[in-house]
N, C-alpha and C positions, 0 to 999 in steps of 0.2 A: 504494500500500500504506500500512494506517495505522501509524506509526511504533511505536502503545503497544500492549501486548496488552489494556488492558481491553477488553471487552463487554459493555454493556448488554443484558440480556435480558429481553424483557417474556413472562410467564407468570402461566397461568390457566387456568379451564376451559374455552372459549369462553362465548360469550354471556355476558359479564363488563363487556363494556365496554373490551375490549382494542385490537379495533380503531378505535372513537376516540381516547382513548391515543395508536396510533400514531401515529394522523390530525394529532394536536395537536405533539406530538413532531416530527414529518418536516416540518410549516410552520414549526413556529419554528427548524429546520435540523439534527433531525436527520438522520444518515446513514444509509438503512437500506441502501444498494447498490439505492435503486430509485428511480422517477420520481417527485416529489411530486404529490399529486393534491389537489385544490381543493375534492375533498368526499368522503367516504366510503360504502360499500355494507354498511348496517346488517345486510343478509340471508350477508355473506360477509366470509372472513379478509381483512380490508383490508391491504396491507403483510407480507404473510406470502410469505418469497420462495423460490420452488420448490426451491432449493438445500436447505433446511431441510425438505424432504419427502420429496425425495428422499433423504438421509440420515437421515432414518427409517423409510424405507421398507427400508433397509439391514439397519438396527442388528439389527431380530430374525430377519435369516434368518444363524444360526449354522453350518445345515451347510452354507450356499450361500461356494463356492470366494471370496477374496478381497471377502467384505461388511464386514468389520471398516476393510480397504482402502478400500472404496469409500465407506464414510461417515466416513471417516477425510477423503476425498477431497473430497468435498462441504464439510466443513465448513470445510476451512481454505482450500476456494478463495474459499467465502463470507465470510468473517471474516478474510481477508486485507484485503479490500477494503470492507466495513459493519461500523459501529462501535454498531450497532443491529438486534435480530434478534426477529421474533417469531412464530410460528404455533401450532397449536393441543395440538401435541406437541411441543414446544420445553422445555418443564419433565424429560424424560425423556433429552435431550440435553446437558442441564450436565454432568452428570459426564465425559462425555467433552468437552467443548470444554473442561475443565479438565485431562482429560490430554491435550490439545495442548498444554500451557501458555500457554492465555490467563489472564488474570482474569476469572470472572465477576460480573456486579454483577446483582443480582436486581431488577428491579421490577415486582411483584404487581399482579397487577389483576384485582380481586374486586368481589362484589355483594353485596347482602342474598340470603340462601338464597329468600326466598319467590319475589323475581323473578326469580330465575336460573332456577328452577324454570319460570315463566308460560314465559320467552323460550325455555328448551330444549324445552319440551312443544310451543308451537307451533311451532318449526322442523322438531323432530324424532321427536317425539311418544312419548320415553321416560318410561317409567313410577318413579313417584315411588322407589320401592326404586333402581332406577341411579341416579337422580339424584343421592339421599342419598349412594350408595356412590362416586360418580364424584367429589364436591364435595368430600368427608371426605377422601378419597386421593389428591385434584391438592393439597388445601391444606394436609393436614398436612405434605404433601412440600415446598410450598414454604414453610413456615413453619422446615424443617431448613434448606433453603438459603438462610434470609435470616440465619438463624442464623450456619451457616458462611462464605459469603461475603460477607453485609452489602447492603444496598439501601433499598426503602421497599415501602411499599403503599398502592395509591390507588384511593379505590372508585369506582366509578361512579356513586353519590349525591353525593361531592365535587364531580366533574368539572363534572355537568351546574346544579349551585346557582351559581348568581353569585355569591351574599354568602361561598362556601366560595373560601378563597386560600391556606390551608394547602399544599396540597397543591403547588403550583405552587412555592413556596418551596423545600421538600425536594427538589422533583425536579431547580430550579434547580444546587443543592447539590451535590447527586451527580454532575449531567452536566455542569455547568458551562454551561447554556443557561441563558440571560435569563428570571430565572421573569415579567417583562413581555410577552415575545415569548409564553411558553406561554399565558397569560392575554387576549393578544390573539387567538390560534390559538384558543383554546376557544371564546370569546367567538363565532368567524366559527365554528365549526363546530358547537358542541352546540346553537346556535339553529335550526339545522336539523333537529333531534331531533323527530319527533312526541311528543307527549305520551301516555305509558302507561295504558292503562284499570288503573285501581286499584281494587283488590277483596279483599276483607277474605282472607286463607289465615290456615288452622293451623298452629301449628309444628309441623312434622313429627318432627324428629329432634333432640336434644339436642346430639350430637356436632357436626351442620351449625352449629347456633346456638355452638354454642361456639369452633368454628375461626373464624367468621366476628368473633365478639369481639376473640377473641385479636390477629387480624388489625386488627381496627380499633384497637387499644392503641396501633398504632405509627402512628396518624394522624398528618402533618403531619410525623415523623419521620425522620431519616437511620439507619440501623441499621449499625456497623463492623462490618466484616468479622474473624472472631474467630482466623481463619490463614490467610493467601494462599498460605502456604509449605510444604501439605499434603505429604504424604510418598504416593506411591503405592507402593501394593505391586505388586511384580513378581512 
């Protein structure tokens, strides 16, 4: 069991660029409560552990007997034991891993709007109105909990640039991992990245372009947490 309540939680939309992230993260030692793996599966949540789906699979069935229980149940057998938690509905589970009383510590992992767009269209082949409405509503929400609880945010144009070390620094900072160790991790694993067919897009939406700004404001950044010592109401 780990001794402190913080928790790092990586949140996003998927295809963000999360699960490298983890990837970099879990070689240079983080904990996520799973087996490190030597390279990652671009096509799927790398490091995203079933515990954390199954308690969201919970959370919205309200009239179903003992579900507040049961993802009550998931979460802190999870979080007992990984000091690192990420999947693709993980941003909709902070509130309550806060009323467990852990601390959460936010760290974002976003994109530029146009490629999140390319990568969720080919996965998934959602049309640009979701897209806009899905990107707008996972990031305004975590831009309140970097707010509230304090963290960073790292984009995936960082990660994969060599000459970019910003980012490794802050994230040093915050977890207290060797930001050398995360730069050698990156180093062995975004070299394995294909390279993106690039192609001119419109901007689509005003609101996407502007979450995605705001978010990159806090490049290279640590963000304090502005009350750990929230008051829940009963």
């Amino acid at each position: 069991m780990i001794p402190h309540k913080k928790r790092y939680l990586i949140v996003g939309t998927g295809r963000s660029g999360s699960s490298l992230l983890c990837a970099i993260l879990a070689n240079a030692g983080a904990n996520f409560d799973m087996g490190t793996r030597q390279s990652w599966d671009r096509k799927s949540g790398t490091y995203e552990h079933p515990r954390l789906h199954a308690a969201f699979r919970w959370l919205y069935r309200p009239k179903q007997l003992g579900s507040k229980r049961i993802t009550r149940k998931h979460l802190t057998a999870l979080l007992e034991n990984a000091e690192f938690a990420k999947s693709s509905n993980l941003i909709w589970l902070v509130q309550r891993i806060h009323q467990l009383e852990y601390q959460p510590v936010i760290i974002a992992s976003y994109r530029k709007f146009e490629d999140y767009c390319v990568s969720r269209y080919l996965r998934f082949g959602w049309d640009v109105s979701r897209m806009v409405e899905y990107y707008t509503k996972i990031y305004r929400t975590t831009l309140l909990q970097l707010a509230i609880f304090g963290g960073c945010a790292i984009s995936y144009e960082e990660m994969i640039d060599p000459a970019e070390t910003d980012w490794s620094l802050a994230l040093s900072e915050l977890t207290g991992i060797d930001h050398r160790q995360l730069l050698e991790s990156r180093d062995k694993l975004a070299k394995k990245t294909p390279s993106r067919l690039k192609i001119a897009l419109p901007v689509w939406d005003e609101r996407a372009e502007a979450i995605y700004d705001e978010l990159y404001r806090y490049k290279g950044q640590v963000i304090g947490s502005k009350n750990h010592q929230l008051v829940l109401q009963k």
